[in-house]
C-alpha positions as a Python dict, from the first residue, in 0.01 Angstrom:
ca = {
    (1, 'X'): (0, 0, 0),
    (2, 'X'): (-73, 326, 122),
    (3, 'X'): (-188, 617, -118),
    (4, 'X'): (92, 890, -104),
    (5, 'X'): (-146, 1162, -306),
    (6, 'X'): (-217, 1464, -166),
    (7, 'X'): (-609, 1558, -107),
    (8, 'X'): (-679, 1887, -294),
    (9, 'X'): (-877, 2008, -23),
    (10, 'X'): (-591, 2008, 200),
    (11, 'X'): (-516, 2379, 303),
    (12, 'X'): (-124, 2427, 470),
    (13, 'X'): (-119, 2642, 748),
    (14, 'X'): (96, 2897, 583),
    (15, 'X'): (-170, 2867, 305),
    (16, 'X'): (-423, 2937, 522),
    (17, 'X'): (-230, 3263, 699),
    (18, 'X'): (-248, 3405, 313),
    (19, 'X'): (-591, 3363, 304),
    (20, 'X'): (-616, 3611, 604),
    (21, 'X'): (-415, 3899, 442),
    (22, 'X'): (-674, 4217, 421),
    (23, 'X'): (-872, 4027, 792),
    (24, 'X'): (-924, 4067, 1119),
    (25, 'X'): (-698, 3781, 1289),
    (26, 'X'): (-674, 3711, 1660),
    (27, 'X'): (-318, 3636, 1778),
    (28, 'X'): (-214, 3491, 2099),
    (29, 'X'): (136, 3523, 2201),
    (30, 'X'): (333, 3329, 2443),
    (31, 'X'): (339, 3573, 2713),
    (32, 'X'): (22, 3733, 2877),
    (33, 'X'): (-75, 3950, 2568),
    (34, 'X'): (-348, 3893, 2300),
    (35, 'X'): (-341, 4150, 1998),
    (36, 'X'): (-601, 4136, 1706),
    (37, 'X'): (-539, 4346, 1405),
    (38, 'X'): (-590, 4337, 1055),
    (39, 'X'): (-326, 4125, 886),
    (40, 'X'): (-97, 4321, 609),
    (41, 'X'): (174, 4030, 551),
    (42, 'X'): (375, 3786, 686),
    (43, 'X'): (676, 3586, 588),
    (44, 'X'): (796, 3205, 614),
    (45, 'X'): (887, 3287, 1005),
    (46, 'X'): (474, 3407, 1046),
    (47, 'X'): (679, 3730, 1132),
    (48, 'X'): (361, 3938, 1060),
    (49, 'X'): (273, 4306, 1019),
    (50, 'X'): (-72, 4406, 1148),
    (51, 'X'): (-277, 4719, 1137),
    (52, 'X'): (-529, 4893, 1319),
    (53, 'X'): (-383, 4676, 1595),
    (54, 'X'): (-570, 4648, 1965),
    (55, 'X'): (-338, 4483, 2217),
    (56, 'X'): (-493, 4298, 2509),
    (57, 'X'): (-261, 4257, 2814),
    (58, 'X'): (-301, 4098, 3147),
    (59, 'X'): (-96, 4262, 3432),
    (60, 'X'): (-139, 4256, 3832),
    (61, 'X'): (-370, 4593, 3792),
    (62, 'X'): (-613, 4380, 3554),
    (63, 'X'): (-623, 4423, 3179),
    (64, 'X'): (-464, 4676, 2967),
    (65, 'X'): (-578, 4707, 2626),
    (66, 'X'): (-344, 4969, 2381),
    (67, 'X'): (-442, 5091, 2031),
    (68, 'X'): (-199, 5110, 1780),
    (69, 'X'): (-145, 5161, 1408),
    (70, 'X'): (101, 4933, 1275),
    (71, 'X'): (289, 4657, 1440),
    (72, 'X'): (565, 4384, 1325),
    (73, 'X'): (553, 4101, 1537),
    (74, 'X'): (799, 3821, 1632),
    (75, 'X'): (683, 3491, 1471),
    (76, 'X'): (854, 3305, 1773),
    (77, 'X'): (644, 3468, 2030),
    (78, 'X'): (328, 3382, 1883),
    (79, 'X'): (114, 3085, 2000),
    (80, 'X'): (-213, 3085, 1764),
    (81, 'X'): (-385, 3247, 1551),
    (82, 'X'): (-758, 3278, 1517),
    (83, 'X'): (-875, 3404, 1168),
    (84, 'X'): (-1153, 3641, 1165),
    (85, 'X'): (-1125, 3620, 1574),
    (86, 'X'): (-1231, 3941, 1749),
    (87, 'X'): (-1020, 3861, 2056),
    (88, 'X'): (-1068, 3841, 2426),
    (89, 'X'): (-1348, 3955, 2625),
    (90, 'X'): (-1298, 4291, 2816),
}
């Protein structure tokens, strides 16, 4: 019969997102942007509110890269997440 414990060293991914609260996350989003910021919260959606935000975009003209302060983004526009990730290369 198989075991139906759960390993304690299991992390969930939303536990893992909590661990990044107060980093530097990478996020990748659906369409051609990349932002990395430092993460201030998120809820159950991974809606997530970032700070001293860079934003990484590829358009016909090459790459555009925006600084802002604070952001909210859309949790359903969001691909992955890198903890800790610096983001693309310029």
């Amino acid at each position: 019969m198989a075991s139906t414990s759960i390993n304690p060293s299991t992390l969930l991914p939303l536990e893992l997102v909590d661990k990044c609260i107060g980093s530097r996350i990478w996020v990748i989003m659906k369409n051609d942007k990349e932002i990395v910021g430092t993460l201030s919260g998120f809820d159950d959606y991974v809606n997530m509110v970032l700070e001293d935000v860079v934003e990484f975009e590829n358009t016909p003209d090459g790459k555009k890269v925006t600084k802002l302060d604070t952001i909210l983004l859309n949790g359903n526009h969001i691909t992955m997440l890198v903890p800790g990730g610096e983001g693309p290369e310029v």
